[in-house]
N, C-alpha and C positions, 0 to 999 in steps of 0.2 A: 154775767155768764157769757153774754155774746159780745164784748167789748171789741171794740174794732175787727172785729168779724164783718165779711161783706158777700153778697151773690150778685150773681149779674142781674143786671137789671130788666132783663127778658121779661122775667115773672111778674115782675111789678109793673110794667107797661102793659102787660096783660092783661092782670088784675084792675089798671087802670080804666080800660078801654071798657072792658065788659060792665065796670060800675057805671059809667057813664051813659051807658045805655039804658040804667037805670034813674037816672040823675041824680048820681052819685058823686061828687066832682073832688077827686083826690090829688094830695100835690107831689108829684115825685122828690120834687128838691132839688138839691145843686145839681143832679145829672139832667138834666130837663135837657139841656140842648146839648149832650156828647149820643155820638154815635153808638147804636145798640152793642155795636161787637164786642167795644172794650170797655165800656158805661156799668160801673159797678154801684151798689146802693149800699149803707148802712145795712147792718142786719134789725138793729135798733127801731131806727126808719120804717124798714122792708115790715118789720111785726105790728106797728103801730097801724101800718095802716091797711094790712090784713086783718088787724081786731076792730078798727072802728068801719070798715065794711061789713064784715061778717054780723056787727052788731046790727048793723042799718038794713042787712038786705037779707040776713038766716042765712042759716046754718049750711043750707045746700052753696053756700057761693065758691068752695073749694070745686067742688064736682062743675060747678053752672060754667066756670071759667074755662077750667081745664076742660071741657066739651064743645068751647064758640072758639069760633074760625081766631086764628092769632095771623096777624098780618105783617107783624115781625119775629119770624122763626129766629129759634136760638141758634148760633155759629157752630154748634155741639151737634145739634140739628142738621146742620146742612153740612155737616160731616161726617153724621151718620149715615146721612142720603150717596156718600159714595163707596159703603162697605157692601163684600160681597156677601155679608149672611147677618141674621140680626145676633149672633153672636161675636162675629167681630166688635158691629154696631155697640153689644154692652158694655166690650173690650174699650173701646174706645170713649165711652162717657165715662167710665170708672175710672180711668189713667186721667182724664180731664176733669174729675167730679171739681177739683177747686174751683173750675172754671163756673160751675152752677151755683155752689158756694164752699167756704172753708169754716163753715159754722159745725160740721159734722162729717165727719167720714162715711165712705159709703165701699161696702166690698161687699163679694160675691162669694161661696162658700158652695163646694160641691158636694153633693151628700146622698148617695142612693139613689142617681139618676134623675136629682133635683137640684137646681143653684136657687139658693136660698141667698137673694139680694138683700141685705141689711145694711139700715143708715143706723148707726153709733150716734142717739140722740140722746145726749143728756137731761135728766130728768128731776121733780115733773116741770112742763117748761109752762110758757105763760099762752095765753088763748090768743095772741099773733103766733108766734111759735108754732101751736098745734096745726091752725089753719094753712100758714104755710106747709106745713110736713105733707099734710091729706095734698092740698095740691099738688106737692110734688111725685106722690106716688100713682094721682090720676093721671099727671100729666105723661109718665113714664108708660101707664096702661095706652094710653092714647097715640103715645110717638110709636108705642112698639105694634099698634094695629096699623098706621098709616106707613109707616116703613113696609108692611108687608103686605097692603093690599088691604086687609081686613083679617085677616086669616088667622093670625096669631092672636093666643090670649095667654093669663099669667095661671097657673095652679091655683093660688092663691093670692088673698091680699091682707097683708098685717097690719093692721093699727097700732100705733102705740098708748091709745087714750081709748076710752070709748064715745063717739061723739055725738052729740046732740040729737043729731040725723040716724034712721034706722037703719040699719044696716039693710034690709033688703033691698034702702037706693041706693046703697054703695054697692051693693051683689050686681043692682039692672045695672049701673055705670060700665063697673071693669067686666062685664061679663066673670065672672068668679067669687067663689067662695069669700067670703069676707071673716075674721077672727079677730079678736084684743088681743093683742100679744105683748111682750115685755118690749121686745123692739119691735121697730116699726119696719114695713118692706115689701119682698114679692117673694113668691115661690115661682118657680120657673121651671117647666118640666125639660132639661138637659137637650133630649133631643128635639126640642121647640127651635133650639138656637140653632138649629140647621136651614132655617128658613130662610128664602134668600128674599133677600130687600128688593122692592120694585121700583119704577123707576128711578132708577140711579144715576146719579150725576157721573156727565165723563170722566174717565180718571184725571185729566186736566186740571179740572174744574175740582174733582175732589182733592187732590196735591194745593192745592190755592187754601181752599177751608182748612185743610189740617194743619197746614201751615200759619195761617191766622189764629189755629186753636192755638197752635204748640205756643206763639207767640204774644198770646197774650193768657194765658194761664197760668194762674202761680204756681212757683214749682218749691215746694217741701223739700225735706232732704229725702233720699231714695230711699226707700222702703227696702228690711232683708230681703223680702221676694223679689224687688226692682234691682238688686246687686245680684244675687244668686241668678235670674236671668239674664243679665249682661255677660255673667260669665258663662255660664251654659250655652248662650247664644251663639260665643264666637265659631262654635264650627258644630253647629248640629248634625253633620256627616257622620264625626268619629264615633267613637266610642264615648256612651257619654263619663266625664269625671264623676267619682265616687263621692259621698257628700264629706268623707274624710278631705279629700283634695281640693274641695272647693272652700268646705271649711275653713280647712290652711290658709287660702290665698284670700279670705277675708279677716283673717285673726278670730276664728270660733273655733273651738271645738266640735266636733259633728254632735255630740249633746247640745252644747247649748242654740248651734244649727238647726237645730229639731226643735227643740223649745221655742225661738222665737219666731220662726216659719209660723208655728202651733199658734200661737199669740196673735197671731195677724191672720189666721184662718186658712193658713196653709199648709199646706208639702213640699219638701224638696221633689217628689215624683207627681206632685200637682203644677209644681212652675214646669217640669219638662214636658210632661206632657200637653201642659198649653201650648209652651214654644212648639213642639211638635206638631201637633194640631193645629195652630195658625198656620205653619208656615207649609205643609200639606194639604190645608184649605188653600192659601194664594197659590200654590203650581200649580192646583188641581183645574182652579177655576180660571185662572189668568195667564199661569203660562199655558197649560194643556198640555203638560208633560206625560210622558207614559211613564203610568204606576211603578213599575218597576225600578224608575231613574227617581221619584220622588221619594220611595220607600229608604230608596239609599240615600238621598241628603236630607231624609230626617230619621239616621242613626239606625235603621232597619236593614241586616242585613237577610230578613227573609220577609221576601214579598207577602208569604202568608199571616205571619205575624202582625207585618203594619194593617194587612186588612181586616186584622181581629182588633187591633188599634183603635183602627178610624172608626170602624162603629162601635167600638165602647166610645166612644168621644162624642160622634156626634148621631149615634141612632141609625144610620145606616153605612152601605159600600161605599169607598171612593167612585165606583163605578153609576150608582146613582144618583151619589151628592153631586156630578158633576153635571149628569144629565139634568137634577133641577136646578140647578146653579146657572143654567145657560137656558131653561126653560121650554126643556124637549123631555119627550118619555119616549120611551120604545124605539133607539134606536143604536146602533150599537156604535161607541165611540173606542177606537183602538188603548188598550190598557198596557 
C-alpha cells in the first residue's frame, strides 16, 4: 500500500529520542547520518517502528511523543514560525504536506465557519500506520498551540480507528472534543485562523526556511485549484475572470471546472477568495496599506463590500485584524 512512499524524517527522530528515554533503542537506518531538513525515511521503515514501540511502551506513546520537548523542529516548522497568522501557517503546511509525507494527502475544507482538516488515509491500515496518523494529528494540535502562545485550540479532533487509549486522554491532550470518524483530522473553527503567530522569525530568516521548504519538497503535478489560482492570481486588482474564461484557458468547460474543483474540496469562489484573503492579510499586516488602496488590489471596488469580506473570512475588521496582527488594541491606526 505504502511502497516507496516516504516522510521526513522529523517524526521518526522524534519518536526515537522519547523511546530512548524509556530504553527503548531504535534504528533509524540508512538516514542515520543526513541532515534533518532533507533526511527522508521509508514509510515501511517509519510504521515498523512505530508498532514495535507502541508494543513495548502502550498505547499512550503517539500523545507521550508528540507532548516532550523535540529538539530538532521540522523545516515546515520553522516556516511556520514566520507566517503572520496561523492561517497562513495551515496555508503553508498544506501546499508542503509532501514534505511531512506523500503517503496520504492532506486538505482543508471550509464548511459553515469551520475548516474541516482532512488526511485522505487509506484503509484499514496496519497498527504502525495508525500510530503514526494519531501522532501526527497530536503533533498538529501541539505546533498550533506553540505558534500562538497557548491560545489556540482545534473544534474538534477525528480519529480514523478507535484506539486502544480512552478517549478522555486524547480529549486532556488536544484540549477538545475527540470522535471516530470515517477519516481522520481537525475541525477548526475559521475565525481561529485569525490568530497571529508569536514570536516569529524575521522575515529574513523566514525567506531562508521557505526557501529550503520549496526546495526540498516533492512537487506533484499541480492541483485544478493550484492552476485555477495561478491564473486568478495574475492581477487580483481587476475584475475577476468568469469560471467560463478561466475554464477556456485550461481546456475545461466551466461544468467540468465545477466538478473537479468539487472533487478536490473546492470552489472556483473558494480559491478567490483565499487568494483575496491572503493577500489582504500581507498589506494589512506588512505593508500597512490604507484599507481603501487594499480593497482595490484585491478586486473590491467598494471599500464596504471588502469589509463584509474580510470578516466573513476571517471573523473580524481589517481594522482589528491589523491591530492584533501587530499586538496592540485600542488604538486607532489610519484605514
Amino acid at each position: 500500500m505504502f511502497t516507496g512512499a516516504s516522510e521526513s524524517v522529523t517524526a521518526i527522530r522524534h519518536l526515537i529520542r522519547a523511546a530512548r528515554v524509556h530504553g527503548l533503542a531504535l534504528d533509524e537506518g540508512p538516514t542515520a547520518n543526513e541532515p534533518a531538513f532533507y533526511a527522508r525515511v521509508g514509510l515501511v521503515h517509519a510504521q515498523q517502528l512505530w508498532e514495535r514501540a507502541v508494543r513495548v511502551l502502550g498505547p499512550s506513546l503517539p500523545l507521550e511523543v508528540a507532548r516532550t520537548a523535540d529538539d530538532e523542529l521540522s523545516l515546515v516548522y520553522f516556516a511556520a514560525m514566520s507566517c503572520q497568522t496561523l492561517g497562513e501557517a495551515l496555508q503553508l503546511i498544506l501546499a508542503h504536506w509532501r514534505y511531512v509525507t506523500d503517503a496520504f494527502p492532506a486538505m482543508a475544507i471550509r464548511r459553515a465557519g469551520e475548516v474541516h482538516l482532512r488526511f485522505d488515509v487509506p484503509g484499514p491500515l496496519p497498527l504502525g500506520a495508525r500510530v503514526g496518523v494519531e501522532y501526527m494529528i497530536a503533533g498538529l494540535v501541539r505546533a498550533g498551540r506553540e505558534l500562538t502562545g497557548g491560545v489556540w485550540r482545534p473544534t474538534e479532533v477525528a480519529l480514523g480507528h478507535r484506539p486502544p487509549l480512552a478517549l478522555g486522554a486524547w480529549e486532556a491532550a488536544c484540549g477538545a472534543p475527540v470522535r471516530i470518524a470515517e477519516v481522520p483530522g481537525l475541525v477548526i473553527a475559521e475565525d481561529s485562523l485569525a490568530q497571529p503567530v508569536l514570536g516569529r522569525l524575521s522575515r529574513s530568516a523566514g525567506r531562508f526556511f521557505r526557501e529550503l521548504l520549496d526546495w526540498y519538497t516533492p512537487h506533484p503535478p499541480p492541483t485544478l485549484a493550484e492552476r485555477v489560482a495561478a491564473a486568478l492570481s495574475r492581477d487580483l486588482g481587476s475584475v475577476a475572470p468568469t469560471v467560463e474564461q478561466v475554464g477556456a484557458e485550461l481546456g475545461l468547460s466551466a461544468r467540468s471546472l465545477h466538478r473537479q474543483l468539487a472533487a478536490e474540496g473546492t470552489s472556483y469562489q473558494r480559491v478567490l477568495d483565499g487568494l483575496r484573503c491572503d493577500e489582504a492579510i500581507r498589506q494589512a499586516v506588512e505593508e500597512q496599506r490604507p484599507f481603501k488602496a487594499i480593497a482595490a488590489a484585491v478586486g473590491f471596488a467598494d471599500p464596504r463590500a471588502f469589509r463584509r469580506a474580510f470578516k466573513r473570512w476571517t471573523g473580524t475588521t481589517p481594522q482589528q485584524f491589523r491591530l492584533r496582527g501587530l499586538g496592540r488594541s485600542g488604538e486607532s491606526i489610519p484605514g
